[in-house]
C-alpha positions as CSV (number, residue, x, y, z in Angstrom):
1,X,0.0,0.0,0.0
2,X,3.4,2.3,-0.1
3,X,3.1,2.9,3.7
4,X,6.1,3.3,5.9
5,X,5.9,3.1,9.7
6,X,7.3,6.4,11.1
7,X,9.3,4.6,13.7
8,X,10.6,0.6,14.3
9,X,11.9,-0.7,16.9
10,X,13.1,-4.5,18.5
11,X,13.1,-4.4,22.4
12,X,15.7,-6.6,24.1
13,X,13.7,-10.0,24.2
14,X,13.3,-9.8,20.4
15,X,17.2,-8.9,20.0
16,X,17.6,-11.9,22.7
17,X,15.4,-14.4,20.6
18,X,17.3,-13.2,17.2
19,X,20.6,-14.2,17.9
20,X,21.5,-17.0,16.1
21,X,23.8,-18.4,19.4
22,X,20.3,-19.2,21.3
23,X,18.1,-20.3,18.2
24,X,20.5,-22.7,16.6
25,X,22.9,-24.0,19.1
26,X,21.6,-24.3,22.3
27,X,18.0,-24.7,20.6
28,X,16.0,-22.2,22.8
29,X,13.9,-20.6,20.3
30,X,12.0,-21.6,16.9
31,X,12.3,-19.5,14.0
32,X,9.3,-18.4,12.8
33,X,8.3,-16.9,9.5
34,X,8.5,-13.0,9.8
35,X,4.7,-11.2,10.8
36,X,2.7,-10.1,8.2
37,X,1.4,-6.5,8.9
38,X,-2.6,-6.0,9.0
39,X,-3.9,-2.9,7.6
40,X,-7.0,-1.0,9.0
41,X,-10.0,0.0,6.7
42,X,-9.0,3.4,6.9
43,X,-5.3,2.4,5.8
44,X,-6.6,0.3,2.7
45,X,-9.3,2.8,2.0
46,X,-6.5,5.6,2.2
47,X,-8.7,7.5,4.3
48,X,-7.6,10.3,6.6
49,X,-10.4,10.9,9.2
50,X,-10.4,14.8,9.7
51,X,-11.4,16.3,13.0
52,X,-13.1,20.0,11.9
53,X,-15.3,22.5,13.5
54,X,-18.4,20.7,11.7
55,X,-17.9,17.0,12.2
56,X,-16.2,17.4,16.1
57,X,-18.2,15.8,19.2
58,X,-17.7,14.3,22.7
59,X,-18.9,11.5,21.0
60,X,-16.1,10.8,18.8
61,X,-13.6,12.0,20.6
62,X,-14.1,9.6,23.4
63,X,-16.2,6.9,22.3
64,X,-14.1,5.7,18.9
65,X,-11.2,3.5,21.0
66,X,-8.0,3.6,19.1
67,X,-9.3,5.2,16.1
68,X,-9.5,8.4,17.8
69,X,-5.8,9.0,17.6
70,X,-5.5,8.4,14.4
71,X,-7.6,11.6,13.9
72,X,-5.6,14.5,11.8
73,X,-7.3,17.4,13.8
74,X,-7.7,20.6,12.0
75,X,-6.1,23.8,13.9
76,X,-5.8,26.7,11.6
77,X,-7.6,28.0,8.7
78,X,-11.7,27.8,8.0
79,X,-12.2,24.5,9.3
80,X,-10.2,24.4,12.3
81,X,-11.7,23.5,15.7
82,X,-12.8,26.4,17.8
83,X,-11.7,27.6,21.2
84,X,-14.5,26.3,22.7
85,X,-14.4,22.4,21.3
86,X,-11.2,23.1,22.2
87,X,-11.5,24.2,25.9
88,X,-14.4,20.7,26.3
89,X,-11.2,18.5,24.7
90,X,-8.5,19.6,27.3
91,X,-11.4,19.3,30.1
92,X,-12.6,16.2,29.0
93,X,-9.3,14.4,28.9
94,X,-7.8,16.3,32.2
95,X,-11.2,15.4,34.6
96,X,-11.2,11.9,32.9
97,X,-7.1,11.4,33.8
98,X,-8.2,12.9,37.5
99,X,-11.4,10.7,37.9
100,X,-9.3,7.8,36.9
101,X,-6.2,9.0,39.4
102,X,-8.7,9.2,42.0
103,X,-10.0,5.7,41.4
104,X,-6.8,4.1,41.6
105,X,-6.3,6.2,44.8
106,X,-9.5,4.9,45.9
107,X,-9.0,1.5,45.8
108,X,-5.5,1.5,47.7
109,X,-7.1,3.6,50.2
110,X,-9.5,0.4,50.7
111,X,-6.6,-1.9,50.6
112,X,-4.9,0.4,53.4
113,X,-1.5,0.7,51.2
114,X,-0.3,3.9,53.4
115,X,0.3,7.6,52.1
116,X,3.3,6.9,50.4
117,X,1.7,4.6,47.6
118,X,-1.5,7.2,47.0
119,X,1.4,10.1,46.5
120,X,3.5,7.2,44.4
121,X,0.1,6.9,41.8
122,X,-0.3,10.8,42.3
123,X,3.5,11.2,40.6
124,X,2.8,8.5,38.1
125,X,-0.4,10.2,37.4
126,X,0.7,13.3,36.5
127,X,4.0,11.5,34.6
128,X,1.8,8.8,32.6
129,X,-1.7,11.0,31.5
130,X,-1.1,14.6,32.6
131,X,2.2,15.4,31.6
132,X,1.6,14.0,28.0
133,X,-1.7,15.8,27.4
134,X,0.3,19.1,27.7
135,X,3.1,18.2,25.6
136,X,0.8,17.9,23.1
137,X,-0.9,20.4,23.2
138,X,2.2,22.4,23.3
139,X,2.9,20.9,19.9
């Protein structure tokens, strides 16, 4: 379909299981025949799916799964998203990362875990969901 990936990599189990000292000699892994890659509709349909001022809703922007970051959002020009969709986005995803913090927090409070692991999934918190939402919308 002429499609590159933007970025490969091999972690150190796949590195581990291609050497050919563990597969052949000491017999620890089967070679396999390489993985075929599985295109989406949208990829075989060569279909960008456009997020504009017209076509934007809570709906899709939460309710899609994975397809909703494959979304090319529209920021400048007569289509782009307005201040407002905007504003509900950022909201949306910050109350949802906070409600889902608190959750966690919740149920090591009822497993009595102590202060230091609800301030250890506070940190990872605002590392894992918070601190990413801004980055991007820095970018």
């Amino acid at each position: 379909l002429g499609h590159t990936p933007q970025e490969t990599s091999i972690d150190v189990y796949s590195r581990l299981t291609s050497l050919s000292f563990c597969s052949s000699r000491l017999k620890m892994f089967d070679t396999l025949e390489p993985p075929k890659r599985v295109y989406s509709p949208n990829e075989v349909r060569d279909i960008l799916p456009f997020m504009t001022k017209n076509n934007w809703s809570m709906q899709k922007m939460w309710c899609m799964g994975e397809n909703r970051y494959h979304n090319v959002i529209v920021a400048r020009g007569p289509s782009a998203l307005t201040p407002d969709q905007i504003k509900w986005s950022v909201m949306c995803t910050v109350t949802s990362s906070i409600v889902a913090t608190l959750f966690i927090i919740g149920v090591l409070a009822w497993m009595e875990m102590g202060v230091v692991a609800y301030i250890l999934a506070v940190v990872i918190a605002l590392l894992c969901c918070i601190g990413p939402i801004f980055r991007n919308a820095l970018e």
